[in-house]
C-alpha positions in Angstrom: -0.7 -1.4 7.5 -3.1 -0.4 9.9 -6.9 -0.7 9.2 -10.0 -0.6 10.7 -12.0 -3.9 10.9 -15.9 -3.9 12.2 -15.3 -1.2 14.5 -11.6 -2.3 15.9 -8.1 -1.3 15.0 -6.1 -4.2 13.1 -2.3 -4.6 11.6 -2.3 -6.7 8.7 -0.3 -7.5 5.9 -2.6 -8.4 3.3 -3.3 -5.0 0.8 -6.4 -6.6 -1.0 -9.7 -6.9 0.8 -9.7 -11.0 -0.4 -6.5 -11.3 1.2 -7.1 -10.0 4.5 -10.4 -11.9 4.7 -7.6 -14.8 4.6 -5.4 -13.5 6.9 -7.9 -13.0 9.7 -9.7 -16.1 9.1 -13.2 -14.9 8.1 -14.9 -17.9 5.5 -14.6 -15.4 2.1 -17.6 -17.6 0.3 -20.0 -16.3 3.3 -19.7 -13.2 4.5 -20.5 -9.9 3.1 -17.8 -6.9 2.9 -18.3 -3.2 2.7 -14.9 -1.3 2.8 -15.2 2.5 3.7 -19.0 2.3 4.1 -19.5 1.2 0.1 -20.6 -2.3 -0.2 -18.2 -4.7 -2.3 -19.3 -7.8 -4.0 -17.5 -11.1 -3.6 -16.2 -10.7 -7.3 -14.3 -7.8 -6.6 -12.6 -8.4 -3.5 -9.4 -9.3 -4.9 -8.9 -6.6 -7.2 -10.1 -4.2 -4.1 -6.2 -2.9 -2.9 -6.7 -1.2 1.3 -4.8 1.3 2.3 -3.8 3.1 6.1 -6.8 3.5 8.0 -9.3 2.2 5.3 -12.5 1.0 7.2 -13.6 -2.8 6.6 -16.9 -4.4 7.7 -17.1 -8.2 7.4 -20.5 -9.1 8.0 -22.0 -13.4 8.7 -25.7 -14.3 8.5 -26.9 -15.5 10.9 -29.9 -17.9 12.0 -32.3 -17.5 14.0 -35.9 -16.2 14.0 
């Protein structure tokens, strides 16, 4: 299916937000995820089913100061 990952077009397979956190290689344990602008904890990402043109942000923190 085709989704929308931080601002750029993506095919994937996966249909749960865990799963394509897998597939594209982002380290589940430390990012933060928002899918369609709502904000979902790391609990709930495998339960969390994507469909066509759902809108996924995968954000890292980041050091610095």
């Amino acid at each position: 299916m085709r989704i929308e990952i931080n601002g750029t077009s993506q095919e994937v397979e996966a249909d749960t937000l865990d799963a394509v956190l897998e597939e594209l290689g982002h380290p589940r344990e430390s990012v933060a995820t928002a899918l369609n602008g709502e904000f979902v904890p790391r609990g709930e990402r495998g339960d969390t089913r994507l469909r066509e043109g759902d809108r996924v942000e995968v954000l890292a923190p980041m050091k610095g100061g």
